[in-house]
C-alpha positions in Angstrom: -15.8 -99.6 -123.7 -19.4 -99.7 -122.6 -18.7 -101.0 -119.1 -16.1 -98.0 -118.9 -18.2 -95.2 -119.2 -20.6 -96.4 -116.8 -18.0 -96.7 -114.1 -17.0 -93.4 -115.5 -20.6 -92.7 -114.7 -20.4 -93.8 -111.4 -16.9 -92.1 -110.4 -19.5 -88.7 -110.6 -22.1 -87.0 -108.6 -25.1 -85.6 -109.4 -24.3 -82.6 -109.8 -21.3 -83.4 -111.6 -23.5 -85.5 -113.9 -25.5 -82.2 -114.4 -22.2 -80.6 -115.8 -21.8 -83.4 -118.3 -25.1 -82.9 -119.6 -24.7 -79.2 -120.0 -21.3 -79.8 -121.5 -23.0 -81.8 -124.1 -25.2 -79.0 -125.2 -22.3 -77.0 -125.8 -20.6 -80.1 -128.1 -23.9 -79.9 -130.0 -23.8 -76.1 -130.7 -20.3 -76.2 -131.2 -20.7 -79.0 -134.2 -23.3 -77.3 -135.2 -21.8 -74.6 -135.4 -18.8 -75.9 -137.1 -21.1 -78.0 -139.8 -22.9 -74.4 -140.7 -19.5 -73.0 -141.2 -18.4 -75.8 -144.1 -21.5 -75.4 -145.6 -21.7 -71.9 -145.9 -18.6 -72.4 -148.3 -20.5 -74.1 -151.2 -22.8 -71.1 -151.9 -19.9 -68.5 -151.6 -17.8 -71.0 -154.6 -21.3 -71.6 -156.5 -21.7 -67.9 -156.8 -17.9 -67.1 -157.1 -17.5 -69.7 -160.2 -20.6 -68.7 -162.1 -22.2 -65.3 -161.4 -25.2 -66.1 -162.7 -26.0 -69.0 -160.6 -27.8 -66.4 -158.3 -30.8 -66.4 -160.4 -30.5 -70.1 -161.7 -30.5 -71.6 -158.2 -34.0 -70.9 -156.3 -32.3 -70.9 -153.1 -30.0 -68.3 -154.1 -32.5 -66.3 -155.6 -34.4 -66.1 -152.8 -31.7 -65.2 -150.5 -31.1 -62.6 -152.7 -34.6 -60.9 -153.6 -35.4 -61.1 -149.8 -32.3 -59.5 -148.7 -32.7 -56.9 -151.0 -29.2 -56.9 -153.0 -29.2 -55.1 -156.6 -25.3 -56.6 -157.3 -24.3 -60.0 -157.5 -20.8 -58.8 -156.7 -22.3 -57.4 -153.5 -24.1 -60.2 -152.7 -20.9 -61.9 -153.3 -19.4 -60.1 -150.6 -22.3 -61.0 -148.2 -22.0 -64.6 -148.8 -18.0 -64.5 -148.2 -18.5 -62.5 -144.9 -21.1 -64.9 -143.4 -19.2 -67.8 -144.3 -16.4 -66.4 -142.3 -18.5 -65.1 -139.3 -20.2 -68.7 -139.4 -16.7 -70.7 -139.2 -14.8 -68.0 -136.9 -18.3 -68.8 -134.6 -17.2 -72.4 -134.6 -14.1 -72.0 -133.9 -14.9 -69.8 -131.2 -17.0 -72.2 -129.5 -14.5 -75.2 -130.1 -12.2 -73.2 -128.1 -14.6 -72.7 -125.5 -16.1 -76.5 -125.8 -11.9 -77.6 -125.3 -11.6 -75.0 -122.1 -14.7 -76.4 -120.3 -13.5 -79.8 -120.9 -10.4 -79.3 -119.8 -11.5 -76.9 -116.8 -14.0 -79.6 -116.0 -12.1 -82.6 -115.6 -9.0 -80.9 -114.0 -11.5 -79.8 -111.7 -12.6 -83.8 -111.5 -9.6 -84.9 -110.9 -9.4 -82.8 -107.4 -12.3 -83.5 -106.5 -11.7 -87.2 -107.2 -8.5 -87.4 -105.2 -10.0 -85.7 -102.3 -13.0 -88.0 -102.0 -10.8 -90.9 -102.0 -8.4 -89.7 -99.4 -11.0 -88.7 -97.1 -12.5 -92.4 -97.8 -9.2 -93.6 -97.0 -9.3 -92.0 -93.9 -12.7 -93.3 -92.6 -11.9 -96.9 -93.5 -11.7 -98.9 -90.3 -8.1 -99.4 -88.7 -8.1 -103.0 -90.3 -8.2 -101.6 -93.7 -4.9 -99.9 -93.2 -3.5 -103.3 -91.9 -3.7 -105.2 -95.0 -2.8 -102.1 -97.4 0.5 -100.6 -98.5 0.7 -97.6 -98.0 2.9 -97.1 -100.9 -0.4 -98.4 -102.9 -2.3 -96.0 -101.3 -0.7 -93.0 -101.8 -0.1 -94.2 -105.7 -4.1 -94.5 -106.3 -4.5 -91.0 -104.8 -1.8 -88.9 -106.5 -1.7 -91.0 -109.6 -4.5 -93.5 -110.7 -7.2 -90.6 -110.2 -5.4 -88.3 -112.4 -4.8 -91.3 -115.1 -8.4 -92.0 -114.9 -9.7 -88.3 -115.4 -6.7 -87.6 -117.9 -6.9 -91.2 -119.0 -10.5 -92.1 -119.7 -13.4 -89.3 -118.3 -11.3 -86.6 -120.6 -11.1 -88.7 -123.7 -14.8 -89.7 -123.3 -16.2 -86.0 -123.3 -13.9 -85.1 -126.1 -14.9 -88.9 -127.8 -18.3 -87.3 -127.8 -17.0 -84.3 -129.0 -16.0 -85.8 -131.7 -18.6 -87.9 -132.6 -20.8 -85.5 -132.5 -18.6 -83.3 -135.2 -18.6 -86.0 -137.0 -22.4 -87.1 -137.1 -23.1 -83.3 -138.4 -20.4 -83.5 -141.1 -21.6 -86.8 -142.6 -25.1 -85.7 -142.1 -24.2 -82.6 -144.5 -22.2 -84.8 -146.9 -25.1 -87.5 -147.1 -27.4 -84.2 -148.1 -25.1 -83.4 -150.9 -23.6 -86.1 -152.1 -25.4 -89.5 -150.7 -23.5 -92.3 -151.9 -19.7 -90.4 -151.9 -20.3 -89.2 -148.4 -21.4 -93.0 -146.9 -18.5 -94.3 -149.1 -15.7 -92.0 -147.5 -17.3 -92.2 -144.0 -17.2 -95.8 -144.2 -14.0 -96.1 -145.8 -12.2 -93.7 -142.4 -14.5 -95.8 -140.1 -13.7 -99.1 -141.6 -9.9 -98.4 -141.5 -9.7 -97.0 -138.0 -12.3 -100.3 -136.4 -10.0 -102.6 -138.1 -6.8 -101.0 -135.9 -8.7 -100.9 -132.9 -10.5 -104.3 -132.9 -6.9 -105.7 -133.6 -5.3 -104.0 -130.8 -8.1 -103.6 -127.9 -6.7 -107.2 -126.2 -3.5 -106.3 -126.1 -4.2 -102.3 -125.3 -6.3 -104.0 -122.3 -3.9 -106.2 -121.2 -0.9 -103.6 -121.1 -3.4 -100.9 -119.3 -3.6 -103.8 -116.4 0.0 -104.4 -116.1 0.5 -100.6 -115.9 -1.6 -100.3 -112.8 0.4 -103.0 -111.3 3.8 -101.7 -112.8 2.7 -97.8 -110.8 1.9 -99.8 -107.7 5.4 -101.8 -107.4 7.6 -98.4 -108.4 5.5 -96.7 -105.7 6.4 -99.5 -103.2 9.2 -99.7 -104.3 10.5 -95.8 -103.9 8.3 -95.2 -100.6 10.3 -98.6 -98.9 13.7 -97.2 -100.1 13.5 -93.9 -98.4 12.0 -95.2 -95.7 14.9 -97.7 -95.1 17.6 -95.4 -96.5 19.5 -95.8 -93.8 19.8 -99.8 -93.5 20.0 -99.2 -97.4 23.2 -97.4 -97.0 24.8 -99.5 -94.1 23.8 -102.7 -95.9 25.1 -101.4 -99.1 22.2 -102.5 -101.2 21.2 -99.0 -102.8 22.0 -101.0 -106.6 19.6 -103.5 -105.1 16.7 -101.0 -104.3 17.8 -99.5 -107.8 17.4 -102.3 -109.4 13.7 -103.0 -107.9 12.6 -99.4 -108.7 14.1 -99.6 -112.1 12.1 -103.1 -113.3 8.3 -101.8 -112.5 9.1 -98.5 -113.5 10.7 -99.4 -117.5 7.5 -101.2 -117.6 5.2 -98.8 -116.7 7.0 -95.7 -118.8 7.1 -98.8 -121.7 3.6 -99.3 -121.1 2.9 -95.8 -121.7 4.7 -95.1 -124.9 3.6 -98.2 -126.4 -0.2 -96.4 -126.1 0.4 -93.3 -126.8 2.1 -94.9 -129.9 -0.7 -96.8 -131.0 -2.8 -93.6 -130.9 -0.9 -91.6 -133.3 -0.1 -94.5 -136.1 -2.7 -94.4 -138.0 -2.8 -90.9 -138.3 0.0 -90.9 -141.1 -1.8 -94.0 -142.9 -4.8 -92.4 -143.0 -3.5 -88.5 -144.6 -2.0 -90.5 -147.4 -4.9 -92.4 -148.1 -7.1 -89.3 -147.6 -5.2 -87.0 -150.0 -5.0 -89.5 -152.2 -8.9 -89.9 -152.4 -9.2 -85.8 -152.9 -7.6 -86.3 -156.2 -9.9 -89.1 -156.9 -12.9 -86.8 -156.4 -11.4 -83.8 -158.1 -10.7 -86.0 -161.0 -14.0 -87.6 -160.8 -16.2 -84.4 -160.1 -14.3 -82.1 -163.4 -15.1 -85.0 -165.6 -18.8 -84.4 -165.2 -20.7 -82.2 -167.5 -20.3 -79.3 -165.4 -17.0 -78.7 -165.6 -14.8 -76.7 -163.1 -17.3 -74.2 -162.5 -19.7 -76.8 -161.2 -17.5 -79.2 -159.4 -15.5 -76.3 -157.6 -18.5 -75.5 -155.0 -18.2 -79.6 -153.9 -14.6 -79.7 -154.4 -14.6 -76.6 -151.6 -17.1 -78.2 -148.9 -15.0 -81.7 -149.1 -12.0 -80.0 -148.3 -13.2 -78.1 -145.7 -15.4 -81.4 -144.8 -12.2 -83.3 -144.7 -10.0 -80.9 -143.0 -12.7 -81.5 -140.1 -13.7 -84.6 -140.5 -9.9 -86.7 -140.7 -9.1 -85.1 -137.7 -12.2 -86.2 -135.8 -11.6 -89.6 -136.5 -8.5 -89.7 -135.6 -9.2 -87.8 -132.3 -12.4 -90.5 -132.2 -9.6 -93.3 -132.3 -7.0 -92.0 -130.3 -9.9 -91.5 -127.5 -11.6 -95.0 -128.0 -7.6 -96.7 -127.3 -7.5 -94.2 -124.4 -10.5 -95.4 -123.0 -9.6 -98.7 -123.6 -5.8 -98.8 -122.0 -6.8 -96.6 -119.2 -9.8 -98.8 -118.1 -7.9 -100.4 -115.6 -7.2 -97.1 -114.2 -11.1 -96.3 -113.7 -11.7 -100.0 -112.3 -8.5 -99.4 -109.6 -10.5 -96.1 -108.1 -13.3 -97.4 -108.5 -12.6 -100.4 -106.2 -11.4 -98.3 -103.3 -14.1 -95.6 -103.6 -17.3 -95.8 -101.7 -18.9 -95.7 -98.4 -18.1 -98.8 -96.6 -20.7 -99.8 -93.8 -18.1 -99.5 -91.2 -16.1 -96.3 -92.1 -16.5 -93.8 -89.7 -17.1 -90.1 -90.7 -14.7 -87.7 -90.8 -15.2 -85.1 -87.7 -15.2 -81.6 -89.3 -12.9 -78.8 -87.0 -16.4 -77.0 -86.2 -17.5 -80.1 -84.6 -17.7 -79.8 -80.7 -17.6 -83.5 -79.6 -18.8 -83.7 -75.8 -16.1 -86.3 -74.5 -17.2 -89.6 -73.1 -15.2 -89.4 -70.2 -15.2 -91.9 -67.5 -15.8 -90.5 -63.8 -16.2 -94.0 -62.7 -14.8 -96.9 -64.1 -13.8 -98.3 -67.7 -15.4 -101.7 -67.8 -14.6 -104.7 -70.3 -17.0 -107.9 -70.4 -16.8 -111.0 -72.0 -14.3 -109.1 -75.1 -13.1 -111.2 -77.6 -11.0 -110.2 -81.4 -10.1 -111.7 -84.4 -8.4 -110.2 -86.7 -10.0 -110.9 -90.0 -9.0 -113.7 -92.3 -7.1 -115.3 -89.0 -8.2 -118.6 -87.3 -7.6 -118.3 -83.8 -8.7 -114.9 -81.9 -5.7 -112.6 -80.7 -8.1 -112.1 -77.9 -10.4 -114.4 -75.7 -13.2 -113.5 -73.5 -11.3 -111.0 -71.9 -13.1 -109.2 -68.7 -11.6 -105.9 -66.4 -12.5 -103.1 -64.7 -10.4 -100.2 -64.5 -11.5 -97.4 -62.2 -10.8 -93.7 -63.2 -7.8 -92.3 -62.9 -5.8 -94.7 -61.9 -3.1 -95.8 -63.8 -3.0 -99.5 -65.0 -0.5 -101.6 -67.1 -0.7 -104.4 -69.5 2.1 -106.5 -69.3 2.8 -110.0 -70.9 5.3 -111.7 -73.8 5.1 -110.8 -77.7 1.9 -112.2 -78.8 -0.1 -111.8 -76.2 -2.3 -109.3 -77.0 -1.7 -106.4 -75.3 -1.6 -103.9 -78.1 -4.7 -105.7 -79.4 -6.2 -104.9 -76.6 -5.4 -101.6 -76.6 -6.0 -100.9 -80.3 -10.1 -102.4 -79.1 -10.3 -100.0 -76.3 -9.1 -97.1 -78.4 -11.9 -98.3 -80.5 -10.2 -99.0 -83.4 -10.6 -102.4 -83.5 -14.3 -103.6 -83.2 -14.7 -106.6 -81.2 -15.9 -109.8 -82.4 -17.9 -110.4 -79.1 -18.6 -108.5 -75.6 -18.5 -105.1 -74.9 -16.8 -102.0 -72.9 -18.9 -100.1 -71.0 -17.9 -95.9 -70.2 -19.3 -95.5 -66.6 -22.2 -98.2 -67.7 -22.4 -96.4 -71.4 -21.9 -99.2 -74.4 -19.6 -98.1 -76.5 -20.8 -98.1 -79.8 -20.2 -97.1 -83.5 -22.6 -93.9 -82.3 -20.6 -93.0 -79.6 -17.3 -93.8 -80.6 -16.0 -90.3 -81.6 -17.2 -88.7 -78.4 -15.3 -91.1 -76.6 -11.7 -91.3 -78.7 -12.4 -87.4 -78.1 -11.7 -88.1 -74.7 -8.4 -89.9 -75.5 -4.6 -89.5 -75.9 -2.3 -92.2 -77.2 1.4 -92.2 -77.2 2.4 -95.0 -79.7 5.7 -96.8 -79.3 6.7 -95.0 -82.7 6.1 -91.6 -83.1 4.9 -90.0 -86.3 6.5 -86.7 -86.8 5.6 -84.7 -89.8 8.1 -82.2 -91.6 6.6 -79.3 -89.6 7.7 -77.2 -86.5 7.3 -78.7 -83.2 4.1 -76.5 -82.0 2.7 -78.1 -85.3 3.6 -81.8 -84.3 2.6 -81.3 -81.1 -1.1 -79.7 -82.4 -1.0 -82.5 -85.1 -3.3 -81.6 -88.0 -4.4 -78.1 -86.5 -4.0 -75.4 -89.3 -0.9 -73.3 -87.6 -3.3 -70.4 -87.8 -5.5 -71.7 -85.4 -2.8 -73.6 -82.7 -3.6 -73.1 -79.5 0.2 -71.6 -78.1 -0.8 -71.8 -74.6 -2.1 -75.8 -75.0 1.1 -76.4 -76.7 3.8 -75.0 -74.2 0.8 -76.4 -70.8 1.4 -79.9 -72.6 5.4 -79.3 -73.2 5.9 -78.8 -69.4 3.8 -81.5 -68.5 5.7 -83.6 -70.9 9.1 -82.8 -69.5 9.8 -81.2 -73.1 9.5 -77.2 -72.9 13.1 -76.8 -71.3 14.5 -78.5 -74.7 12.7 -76.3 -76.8 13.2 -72.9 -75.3 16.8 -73.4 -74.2 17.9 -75.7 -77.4 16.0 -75.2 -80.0 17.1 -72.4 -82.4 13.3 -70.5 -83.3 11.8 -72.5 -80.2 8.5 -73.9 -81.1 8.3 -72.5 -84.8 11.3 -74.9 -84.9 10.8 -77.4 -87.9 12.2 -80.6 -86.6 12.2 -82.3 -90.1 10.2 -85.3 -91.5 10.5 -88.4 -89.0 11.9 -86.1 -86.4 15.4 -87.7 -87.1 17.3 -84.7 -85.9 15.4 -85.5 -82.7 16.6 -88.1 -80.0 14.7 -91.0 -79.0 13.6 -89.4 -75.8 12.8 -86.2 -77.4 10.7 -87.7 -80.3 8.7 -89.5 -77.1 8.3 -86.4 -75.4 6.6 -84.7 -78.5 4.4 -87.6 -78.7 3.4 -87.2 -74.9 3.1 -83.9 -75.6 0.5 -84.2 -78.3 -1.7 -86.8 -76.7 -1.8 -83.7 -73.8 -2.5 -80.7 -76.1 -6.1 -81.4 -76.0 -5.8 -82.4 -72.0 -7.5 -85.4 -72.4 -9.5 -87.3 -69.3 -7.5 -90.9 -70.6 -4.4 -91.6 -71.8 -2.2 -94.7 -73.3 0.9 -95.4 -73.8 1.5 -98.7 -75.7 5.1 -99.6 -75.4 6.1 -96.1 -75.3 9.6 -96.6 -73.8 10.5 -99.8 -75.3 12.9 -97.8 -77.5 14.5 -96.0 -75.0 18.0 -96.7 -72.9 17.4 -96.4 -69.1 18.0 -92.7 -68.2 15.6 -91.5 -70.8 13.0 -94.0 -69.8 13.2 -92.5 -66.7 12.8 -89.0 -67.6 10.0 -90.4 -70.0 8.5 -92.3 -67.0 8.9 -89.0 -65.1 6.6 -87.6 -67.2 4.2 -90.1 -67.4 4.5 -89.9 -63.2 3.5 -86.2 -63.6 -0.2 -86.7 -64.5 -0.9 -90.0 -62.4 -3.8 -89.5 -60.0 -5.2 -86.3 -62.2 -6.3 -88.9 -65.2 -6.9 -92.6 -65.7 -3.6 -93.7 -67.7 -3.3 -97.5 -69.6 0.2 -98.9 -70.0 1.1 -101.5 -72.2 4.7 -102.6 -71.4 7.3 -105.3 -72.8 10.2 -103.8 -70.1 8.0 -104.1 -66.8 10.3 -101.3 -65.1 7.3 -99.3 -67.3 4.6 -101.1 -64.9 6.2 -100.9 -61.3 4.1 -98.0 -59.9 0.6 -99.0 -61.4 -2.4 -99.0 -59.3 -2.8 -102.3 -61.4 -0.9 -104.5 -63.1 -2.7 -107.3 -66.1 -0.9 -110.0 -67.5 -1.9 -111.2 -70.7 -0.9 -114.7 -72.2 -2.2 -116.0 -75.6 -4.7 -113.0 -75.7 -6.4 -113.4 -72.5 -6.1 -112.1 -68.7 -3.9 -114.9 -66.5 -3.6 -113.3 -63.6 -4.1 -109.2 -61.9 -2.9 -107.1 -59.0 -0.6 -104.8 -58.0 3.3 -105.9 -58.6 3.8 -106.9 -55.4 0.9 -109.4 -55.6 1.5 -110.6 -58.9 5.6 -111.0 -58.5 4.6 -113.0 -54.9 2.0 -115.3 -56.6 2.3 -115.3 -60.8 5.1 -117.4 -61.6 4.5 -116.0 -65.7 4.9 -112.3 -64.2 8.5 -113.9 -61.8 9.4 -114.8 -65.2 9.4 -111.5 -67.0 10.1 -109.7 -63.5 13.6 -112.0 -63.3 15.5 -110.0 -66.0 15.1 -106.8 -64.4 18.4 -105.6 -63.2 
């Protein structure tokens, strides 16, 4: 449990630290507070049972003489009233204590969730290859809240607790020594024996819900993705049948803890009431009768009104802790600045663009993607003056979108380097230059937003630049469509995946948005793969449009894509066989005949 709260600890900020510290002040007070209250009982009931134990007792009489009464029925009153002002105080500030806990670690668990997206975002591109992100998205929305609702909540209210219960035994001890260490020990005793028995298997079922959340996420986020292959293939009972396995468990899981929590609760009231009786029975058979065991008899019951509860709420947070650990240690893994993430660029950041006016220059470049043997690329070297427009051509596997994915610099090379009009590109420079960039992936991402949104991806819609939007539409062939068949235009919402859309038109957005910002280079990696003939034509159109005004990559499978380039590079096992224009190549590359014989 140890280990726990000191990744707890390290989940927090400083200055988040600082509010636990002044929230443990306020549990002080509070049981403090609380403690006064119960003991403020005993001199109400002392007094209450036997008048004259206002002059008997010293303390009393003091109180008395110094407060000036003249009626013991007065000062009666007074020692009723302050016992109530002392326990509606505590009360007061438990309510208080229980809204800045709860205020505190709701606010956490924001805070928490937001730090880890935006780490998620800064990772390097190779994080996101060996991630689902099903998984992903689970440990954001999910795993933080279980570990703030799961473990940081139950620890602040565990010392809560604790604290409550320190005061109350203190009190006790005062009074009555060897019954207050008895009882204490007796609650303690019963509730370490339950825990010590079930922390293995508490530990071991808090693992296998982690696991349990991440295979329902999977499996729901692969379902709707392939609902449509789901449907055709018939297998929806299949995909059912997967969701249904990981997520029993997990609700199982769940249940079985919460269970655990609440058992002993019932055990432990019998055998509490059962001891009262013992202590009333034992306390009138002294010599003092009623009259002086009533004044005890009142501060245990209060005492034990408190005190049961806080054990129980001490147990019930220690299993917490316990099942939820694997929570914490699942956040904890993923958060953290890795040496390699690159920094989020903030909207007020002006980048200046590293834009070639030159040439784009590649030396000696060679990848390997981690954990694989052979590199995907091998000593690649090119030049590729500015704007021109050059394609990458080649069979599956070659490289090509390697390639690319290095130039965008999203990939870090293994060896060599690219050079911006002589410039190194480094991990320093690397935002000016992407902010000189436009991509146009084979497959679009569309979000569930209107078209002026996709098209600005990411902008706020208060601050999307209208004119940049419909400039980029016509240069992307697309601002007729919108206009002319679109029902509200560009507020249009074109639904999530774009599947409304055609192929062609989901292409064109993509175009479009790799132009809003009028970037000085531009790639399109297998952009028209997808497409029949016509619309490749119209997309091809629209790549035509902007030759000779920018310097434009194209990575091509169908080498119709490629015919026009200034220069043409064919790639084989991830390194440069032969360059030239497509007359060159197609008169001396016998690869390039190859892939140039099934054009029609």
């Amino acid at each position: 449990m140890l280990q726990t709260l000191h990744k707890l600890n390290a989940l927090l900020d400083p200055r988040d630290r600082g509010k636990v510290v002044l929230l443990l002040i306020l549990m002080i007070a509070t049981a403090f507070m609380q403690t006064a209250g119960i003991a403020s009982v005993m001199p109400f009931l002392a007094v209450l049972s036997d008048p004259g134990m206002v002059h008997d007792n010293e303390m009393l009489r003091f109180a008395y003489e110094w407060l000036g009464f003249e009626s013991t029925s007065r000062f009666l009153y007074f020692l009723g009233l302050a016992a109530f002002v002392l326990f509606m105080t505590g009360t007061a500030l438990q309510a208080f204590n229980q809204w800045a806990i709860t205020r505190f670690t709701h606010m956490q668990q924001y805070e928490l969730s937001r730090r880890l997206m935006g780490d998620y975002l800064s990772r390097p591109f190779t994080f996101f290859l060996n991630r689902n992100s099903g998984d992903l998205a689970k440990t954001v929305l999910q795993e933080t809240t279980q570990a703030i609702n799961g473990a940081l909540m139950p620890a602040l209210k565990l010392a809560s607790q604790l604290l409550l219960a320190a005061f109350i035994i203190a009190l006790l001890v005062v009074v009555q020594p060897w019954l207050a260490l008895i009882a204490a020990a007796g609650l303690g005793g019963i509730y370490a024996v339950i825990y010590v028995a079930s922390r293995t298997w508490l530990n071991r079922i808090g693992l296998d819900r982690v696991e349990a959340n991440r295979e329902r996420f999977t499996a729901a986020a692969e379902a709707f993705a392939g609902a449509k292959e789901i449907r055709l293939l018939g297998r929806e009972r299949d995909y059912l049948e997967r969701y249904r396995k990981p997520s029993k468990r997990f609700a199982s899981h769940q249940a079985n803890a919460v269970l655990l929590q609440s058992l002993p609760q019932y055990a432990i009231e019998a055998i509490a009431f059962g001891g009262v009786l013992v202590l009333v029975l034992y306390l009138m058979a002294g010599d003092g009768g009623l009259a002086q065991a009533l004044p005890l008899i009142g501060l245990y019951a209060l005492a034990g009104r408190q005190l049961i509860p806080a054990f129980q709420k001490i147990f019930q947070q220690v299993a917490s802790l316990r099942f939820n650990a694997a929570a914490v240690d699942s956040v904890l893994r993923d958060l953290g600045q890795f040496s390699d993430s690159t920094p989020p660029i903030s909207r007020n950041d002006r980048l200046a663009p590293l834009a070639p006016t030159r040439s784009i220059k590649v030396q000696g470049l060679t990848y390997r993607y981690p954990e694989h043997e052979h590199p995907a690329l091998k000593d690649i070297s090119l030049e590729i003056r500015a704007r021109t427009t050059v394609g990458f051509v080649g069979s599956s596997g070659a490289g090509k979108s390697t390639l690319v994915d290095v130039l965008l610099g999203l990939l870090e090379p293994e060896q060599g380097t690219i050079l911006i009009d002589g410039e190194p590109l480094t991990r320093a420079n690397i935002r000016r230059w992407q902010a000189a960039l436009g991509y146009v992936p084979q497959h679009i991402f569309l979000a569930d937003q209107s078209v002026a949104a996709n098209i600005a991806l990411g902008v706020p819609e208060e601050q999307i630049d209208q004119a940049a939007v419909e400039k980029a539409a016509r240069l992307a062939n697309l601002h007729d469509f919108v206009t002319q068949e679109l029902p509200h235009g560009y507020a249009t919402v074109i639904g999530e995946r774009g599947t409304r859309l055609s192929g062609g038109q989901r292409q064109r957005i993509g175009i479009a948005r790799a132009l809003y910002r009028d970037p000085d280079v531009l790639f399109f990696d297998e952009a028209t793969s997808a497409l029949d003939n016509a619309t490749e034509r119209a997309v091809m159109d629209a790549i035509q449009n902007l030759s000779g005004n920018k310097t434009i990559l194209l990575v091509a499978h169908r080498l119709t894509t490629v015919r026009n380039c200034d220069t043409i590079y064919l790639l084989d096992k991830g390194a440069v066989s032969a360059e030239g224009a497509w007359d060159c190549l197609n008169s001396q590359s016998k690869e390039f005949q190859k892939l140039a014989s099934g054009l029609a």
